[in-house]
N, C-alpha and C positions, 0 to 999 in steps of 0.2 A: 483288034485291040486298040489302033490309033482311032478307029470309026466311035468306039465304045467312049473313049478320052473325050473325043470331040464331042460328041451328042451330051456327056456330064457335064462339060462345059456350059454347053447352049443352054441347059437346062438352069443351069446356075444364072448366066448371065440373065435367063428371061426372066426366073422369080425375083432377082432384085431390081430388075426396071420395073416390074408391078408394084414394087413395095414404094414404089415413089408415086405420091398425090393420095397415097392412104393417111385417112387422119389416125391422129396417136393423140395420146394423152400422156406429154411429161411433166412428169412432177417429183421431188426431189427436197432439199435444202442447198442455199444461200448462204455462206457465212465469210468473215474476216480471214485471208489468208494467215493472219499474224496471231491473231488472238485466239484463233478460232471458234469467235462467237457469232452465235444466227445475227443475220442482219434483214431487221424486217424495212417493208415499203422499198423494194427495190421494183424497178419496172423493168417488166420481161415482155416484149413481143415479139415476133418473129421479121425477118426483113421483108420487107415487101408486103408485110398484111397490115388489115388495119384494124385487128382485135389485140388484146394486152392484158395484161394483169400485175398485180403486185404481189410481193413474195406479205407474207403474215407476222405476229409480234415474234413467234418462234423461226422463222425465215424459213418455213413449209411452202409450197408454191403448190402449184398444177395449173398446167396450162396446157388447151387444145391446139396444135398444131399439125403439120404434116411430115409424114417422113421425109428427109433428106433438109427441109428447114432451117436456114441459120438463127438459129432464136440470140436475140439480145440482152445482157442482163446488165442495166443501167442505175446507177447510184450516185448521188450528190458524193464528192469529194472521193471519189471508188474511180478506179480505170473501169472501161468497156469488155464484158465478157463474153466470146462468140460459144454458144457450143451447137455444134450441129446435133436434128433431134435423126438419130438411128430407132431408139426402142424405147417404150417406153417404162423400163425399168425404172427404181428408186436413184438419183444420180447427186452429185455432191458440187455445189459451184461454188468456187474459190475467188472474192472478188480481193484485187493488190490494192492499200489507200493509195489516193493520190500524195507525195510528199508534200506538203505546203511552206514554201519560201518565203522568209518577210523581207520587205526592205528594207535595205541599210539606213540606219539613223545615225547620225553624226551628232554625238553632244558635245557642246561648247563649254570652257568653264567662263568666268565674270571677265572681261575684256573690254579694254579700254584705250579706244582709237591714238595713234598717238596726235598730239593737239587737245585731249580732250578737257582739258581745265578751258584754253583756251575759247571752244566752242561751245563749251556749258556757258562761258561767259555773254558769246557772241549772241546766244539764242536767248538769254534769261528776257522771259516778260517785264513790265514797267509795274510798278505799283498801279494797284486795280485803283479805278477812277468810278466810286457811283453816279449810274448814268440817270439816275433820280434827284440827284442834287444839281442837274444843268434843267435851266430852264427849257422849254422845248414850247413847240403849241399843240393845244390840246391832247398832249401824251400826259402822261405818271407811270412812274413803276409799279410793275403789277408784281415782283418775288423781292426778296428777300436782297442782301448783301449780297453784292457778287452777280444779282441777276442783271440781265440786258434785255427783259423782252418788256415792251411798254402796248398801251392799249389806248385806241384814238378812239376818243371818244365822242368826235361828232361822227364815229361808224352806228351810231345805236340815235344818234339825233333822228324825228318825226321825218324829217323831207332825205337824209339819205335812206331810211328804210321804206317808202315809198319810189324812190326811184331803184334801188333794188326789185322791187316788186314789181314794180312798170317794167322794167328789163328781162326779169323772168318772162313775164306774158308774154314780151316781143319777140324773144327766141321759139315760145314752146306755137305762137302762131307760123313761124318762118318753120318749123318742124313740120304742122300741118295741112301747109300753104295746098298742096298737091291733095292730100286727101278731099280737104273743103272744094279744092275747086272742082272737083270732078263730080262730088255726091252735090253738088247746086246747082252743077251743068241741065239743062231740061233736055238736053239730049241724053244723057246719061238715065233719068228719070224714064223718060218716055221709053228706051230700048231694054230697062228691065219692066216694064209696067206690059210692056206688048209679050216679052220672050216668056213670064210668067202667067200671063191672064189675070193682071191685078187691077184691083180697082185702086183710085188716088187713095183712100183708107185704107186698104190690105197695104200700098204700098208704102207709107208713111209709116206704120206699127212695125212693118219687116225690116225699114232701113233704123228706128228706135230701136230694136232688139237687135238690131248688126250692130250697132253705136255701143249696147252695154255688156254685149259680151264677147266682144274682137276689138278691145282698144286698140291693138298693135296697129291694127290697121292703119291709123290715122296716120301712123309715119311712114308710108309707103312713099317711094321716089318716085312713081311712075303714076301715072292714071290709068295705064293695063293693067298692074298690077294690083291698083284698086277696084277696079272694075271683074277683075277675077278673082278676087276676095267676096266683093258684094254676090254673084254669081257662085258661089260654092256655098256660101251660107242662105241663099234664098231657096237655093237647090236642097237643100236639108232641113229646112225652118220651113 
């Protein structure tokens, strides 16, 4: 009789270690412990895997898993639901809301430091003074009463908008110093003309069409880094 116990036993214990790494298929409904309505777009995956699903507008799900599985069922503002997957029966998941806490807000009512005549006094502005009625050079008011912004007008004079100009060119050459010096180098010439098998015209047309369609280039810091720009695009062109 003990022999017979024991062997039911064994027998038990083996068919549930096989039932573990069988896939199943649970599916069920998701809803609100409270209200008890479906709650759809919840995400369900199992730990450890890397397949998923979302529950539906009715909070229907099904999701392929394996037995013994901790499936997760996950929701904006919803605590975390384990259930372990045993069968794949019709099953019912209850997710709690999470409660949401606001912070304490402190209202004030109209409050008035004490000193405060005094300090209204100490801070009051001066009568507004138009700054268009002071002579100035080459300034005028450009707004209204009250305004303070003026406009110098030998900035639009012939000789400071050509020294502007002269100024831009001297920065945007100090920008390309590196580029030019490298693409005028005859060293630099002569070691793309040999490494492609170009003649002075192939190579003249190939560094034109580098020049108008890789402007960035020109701002390079480096002259290797010019030099392997000229070099990617002779290799392509």
């Amino acid at each position: 009789m003990k022999a017979l116990a024991l062997w039911t036993c064994a027998i038990c214990l083996g068919g549930s270690s096989l039932l573990y790494g069988q896939e199943i298929v649970l599916h069920g409904t998701v809803i609100d412990s409270v209200t008890r309505q479906p709650l759809p777009f919840v995400a369900i995956t199992a730990k450890g895997r890397k397949t998923s699903t979302i529950s539906m507008d009715d909070g229907h799900f099904r999701y392929s898993c394996f037995f013994g599985d901790t499936v997760l069922f996950m929701c904006l503002g919803y605590e975390q639901q384990r259930v372990i997957a045993r069968n794949s029966g019709n099953i019912r998941v209850e997710l709690k809301e999470v409660p949401k806490l606001l912070e304490s807000v402190t209202i004030y009512s109209r409050y008035k430091p004490q000193g405060y005549e005094q300090w209204k006094l100490a801070v009051n502005l001066p009568q507004f003074q138009n700054p268009g009625a002071q002579p100035t050079n080459n300034y005028m008011q450009t707004v209204g009463v009250g305004g303070g912004m003026g406009v110098d007008f030998d900035y639009f004079s012939k000789e400071k908008r050509e020294k502007r100009k002269l100024q831009r060119v001297h920065e945007e050459l100090e920008k390309t110093k590196v580029f030019r010096a490298t693409v005028q180098d005859p060293e630099t010439k002569r070691y793309l003309m040999n490494l492609f098998k170009l003649s002075e015209g192939e190579y003249t047309a190939k560094l034109a069409a580098f020049n108008q369609h890789m402007p960035e280039a020109q701002r390079a810091k480096t002259k290797a880094e010019v030099i392997d720009l000229l070099i990617g695009f002779f290799a392509l062109k």
